[in-house]
N, C-alpha and C positions, 0 to 999 in steps of 0.2 A: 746689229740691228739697223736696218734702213731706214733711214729720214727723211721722213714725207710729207710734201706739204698739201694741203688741198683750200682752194679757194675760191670760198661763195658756201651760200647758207642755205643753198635749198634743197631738192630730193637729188638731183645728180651730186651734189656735194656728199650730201650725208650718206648714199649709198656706197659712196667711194670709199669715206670713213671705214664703213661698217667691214666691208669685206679689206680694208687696209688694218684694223685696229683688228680681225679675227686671224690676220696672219703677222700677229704680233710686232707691226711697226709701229716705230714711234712716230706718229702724226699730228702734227698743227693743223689745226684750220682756221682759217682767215673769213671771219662771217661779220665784218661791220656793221649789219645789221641786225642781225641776230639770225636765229635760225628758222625755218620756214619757207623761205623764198616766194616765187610770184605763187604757189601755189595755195598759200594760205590765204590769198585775198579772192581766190573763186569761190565764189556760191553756191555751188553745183556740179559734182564729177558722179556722169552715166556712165563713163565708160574704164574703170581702172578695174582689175581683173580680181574676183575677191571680193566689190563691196558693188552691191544690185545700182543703190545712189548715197554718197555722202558729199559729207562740205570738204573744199580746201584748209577747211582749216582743223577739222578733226582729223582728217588722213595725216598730214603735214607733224601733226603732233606726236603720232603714233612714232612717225621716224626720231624724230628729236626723243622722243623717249628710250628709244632704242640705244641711239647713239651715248643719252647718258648713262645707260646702265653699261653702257662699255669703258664709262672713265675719262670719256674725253670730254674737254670743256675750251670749248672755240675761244681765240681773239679776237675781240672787238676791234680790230686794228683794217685800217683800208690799206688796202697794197696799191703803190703809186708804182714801182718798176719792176719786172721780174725778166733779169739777164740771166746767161750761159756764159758761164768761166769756168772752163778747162773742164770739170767732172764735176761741176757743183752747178747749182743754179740758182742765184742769188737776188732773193726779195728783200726790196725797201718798202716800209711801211709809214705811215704816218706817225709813227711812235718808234721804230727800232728797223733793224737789219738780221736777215739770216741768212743760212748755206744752207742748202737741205741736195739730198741725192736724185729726188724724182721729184716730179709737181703733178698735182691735176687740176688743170683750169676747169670749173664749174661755175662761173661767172655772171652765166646766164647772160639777159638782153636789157638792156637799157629803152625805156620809151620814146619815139620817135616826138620831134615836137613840130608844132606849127609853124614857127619859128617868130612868134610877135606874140607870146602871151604868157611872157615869163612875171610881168608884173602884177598878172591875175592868179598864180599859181598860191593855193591856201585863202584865195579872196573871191570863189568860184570855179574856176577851173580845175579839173583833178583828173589825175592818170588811173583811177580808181575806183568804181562805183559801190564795190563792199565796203570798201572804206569811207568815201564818203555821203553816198548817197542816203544816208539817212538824216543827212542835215536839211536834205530839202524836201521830205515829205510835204505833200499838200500844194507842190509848185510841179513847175515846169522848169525841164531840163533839157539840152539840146546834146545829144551824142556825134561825132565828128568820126566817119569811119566805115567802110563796105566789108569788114573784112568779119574773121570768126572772132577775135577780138571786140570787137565795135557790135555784134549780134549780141554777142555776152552780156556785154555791159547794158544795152539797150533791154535785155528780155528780163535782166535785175531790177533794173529801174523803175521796169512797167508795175512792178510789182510794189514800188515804194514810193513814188513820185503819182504826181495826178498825170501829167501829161510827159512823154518825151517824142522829141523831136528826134530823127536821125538823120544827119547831111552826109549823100553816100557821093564820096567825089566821082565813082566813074559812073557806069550805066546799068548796075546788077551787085547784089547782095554777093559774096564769095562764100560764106558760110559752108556749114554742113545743110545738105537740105533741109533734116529734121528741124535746126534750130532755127532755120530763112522762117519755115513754115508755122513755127509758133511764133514768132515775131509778126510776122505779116500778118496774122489771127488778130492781135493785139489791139485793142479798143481804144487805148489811150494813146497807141504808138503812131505816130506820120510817119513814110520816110518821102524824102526829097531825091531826088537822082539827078549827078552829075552838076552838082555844088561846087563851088570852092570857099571856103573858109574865110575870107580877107582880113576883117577885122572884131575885135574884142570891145564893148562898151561898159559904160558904167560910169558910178563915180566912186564911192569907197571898195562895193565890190561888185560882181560884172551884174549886168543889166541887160547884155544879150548879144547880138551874133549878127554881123554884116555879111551876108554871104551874094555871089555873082553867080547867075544862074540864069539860063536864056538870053545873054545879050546886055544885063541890066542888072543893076545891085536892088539886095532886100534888105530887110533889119529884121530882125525877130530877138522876143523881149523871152529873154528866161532866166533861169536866175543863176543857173550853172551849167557847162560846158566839161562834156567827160569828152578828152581827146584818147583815141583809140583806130592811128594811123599806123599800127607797125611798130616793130622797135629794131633796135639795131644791135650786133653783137659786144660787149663789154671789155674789149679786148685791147683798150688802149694805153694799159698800160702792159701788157707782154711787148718784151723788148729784143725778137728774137727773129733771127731772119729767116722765111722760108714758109712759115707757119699756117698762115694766112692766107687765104683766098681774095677775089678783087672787094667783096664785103666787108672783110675783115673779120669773117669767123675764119676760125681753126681748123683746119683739114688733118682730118685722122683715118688710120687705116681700121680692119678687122677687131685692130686689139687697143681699140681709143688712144693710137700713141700716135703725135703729130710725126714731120719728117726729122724732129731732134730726138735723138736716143733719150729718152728718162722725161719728155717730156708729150704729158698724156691730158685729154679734153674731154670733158661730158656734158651731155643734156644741151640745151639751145644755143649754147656757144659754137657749138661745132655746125659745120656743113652737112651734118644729117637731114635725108630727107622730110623727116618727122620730125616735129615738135612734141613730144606728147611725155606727158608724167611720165607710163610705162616708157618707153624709148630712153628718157634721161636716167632711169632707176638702171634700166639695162647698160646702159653706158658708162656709169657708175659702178656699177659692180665690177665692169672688164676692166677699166682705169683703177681701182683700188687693185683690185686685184694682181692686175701686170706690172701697175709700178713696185708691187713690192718684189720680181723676181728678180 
């Protein structure tokens, strides 16, 4: 029986599980934070194949459901190394050490940051607006971001918050049109164009948003700042040469297996063209599936 590891907690994880645990390996997964991944903090998926509109966080659950009726029961453990010795491939964890025969990184992306508002983080700023946007109902909030990311988060808001602000650093929304065009609709929503973010204010928690804009700096007073710049691939603790593109996601062929034998990548970690739920389910099922032959 082959020994599989997979790590990360969210739908490319779990699909990896599902078709690894039906071809009767014996599988670990590695989900520090439990299971769900970014997918259960969306608010809204039109387009997953199967459901007309639902939440991330009722789809999300569906797999996790799945995954427990099949017996598996993830560690809570964060993987700090994962090397190649000889025919094994060997993760250190924050708790313990293992060998396993194949890996699937499903690791997903980390959030990009501003880089000067770490000591705002849980005191106003949030990488999250289902999470936490309902702390600020009845205020204003400023979202930081041009991308389908930063539309997300701003089209949630509109709907919880009195007012939000969106500071889009270049010169045009990136979005899907559909979602540009219900944002731009939006009554309560501004957006700003070709912002830069500088500074964070406040005194116990933020107070609002220094931004440079035409030549000359503004201040604007809100009460929380959803940053929604990007994020980056999770891959800093794979410890293995070759793997990698100049981003640092994972390059994978036809059958989700990097350029090391037994070692396979799903969902937004990898240099897939697409980011997308369906895409990381896809990619999960070929990576469960090939690492167990």
């Amino acid at each position: 029986m082959k020994k599989i590891a997979i790590i990360g907690g969210g739908v490319a994880a779990m699909s990896a599980a599902v078709y690894a645990l039906r071809a009767n390996a014996d599988v670990t997964m590695f989900a520090p934070y439990g299971l769900g991944g970014l997918v259960a903090t969306i608010d809204k998926i039109d387009n997953f194949p199967s459901e007309t509109s639902t939440d991330g966080w009722t789809l999300s659950q569906s797999f996790v459901a799945q995954i427990k009726a099949l017996g598996l029961k993830p560690l809570r453990e964060r993987v700090l190394a994962l090397t190649k010795n000889d025919d094994e491939f060997h993760i250190v964890t924050d708790k313990a050490e293992y060998d396993f025969d194949s890996v699937v990184v499903a690791s997903g992306t980390a959030h990009n940051k501003l880089g000067f508002e770490a000591q705002w983080v849980g005191r106003g700023v949030s990488y999250c607006a289902t999470c936490d946007g309902n702390f600020y109902r009845g205020k204003s909030v400023a979202v930081v971001g041009g991308g389908g990311q930063a539309v997300r988060e701003a089209l949630y808001l509109s709907d919880v918050v009195a007012n939000v602000v969106v500071f889009v650093p270049g010169d045009k929304l990136t979005a899907d049109a559909v979602s540009t065009e219900q944002l731009v609709a939006k009554e309560n929503v501004r957006i700003v164009y070709g912002v830069t973010v500088t500074a964070i204010y406040g005194e116990d928690v933020v107070g609002g948003v220094e931004v440079f804009i035409g030549g000359h700096t503004e201040k604007t007073d809100v009460a929380a700042v959803f940053v929604a710049i990007g994020a980056k691939p999770a891959t800093e603790f794979v410890q293995v040469d070759g793997v990698k593109d100049e981003k640092g996601y994972l390059k994978i062929d036809e059958r989700c297996q990097t350029a090391v034998k037994g070692l396979f990548a799903a969902g937004d970690v990898t240099n897939g063209p697409l980011k997308q739920i369906v895409t990381a389910c896809g990619d999960g099922a070929k990576a469960g599936f090939f690492a167990c032959r």
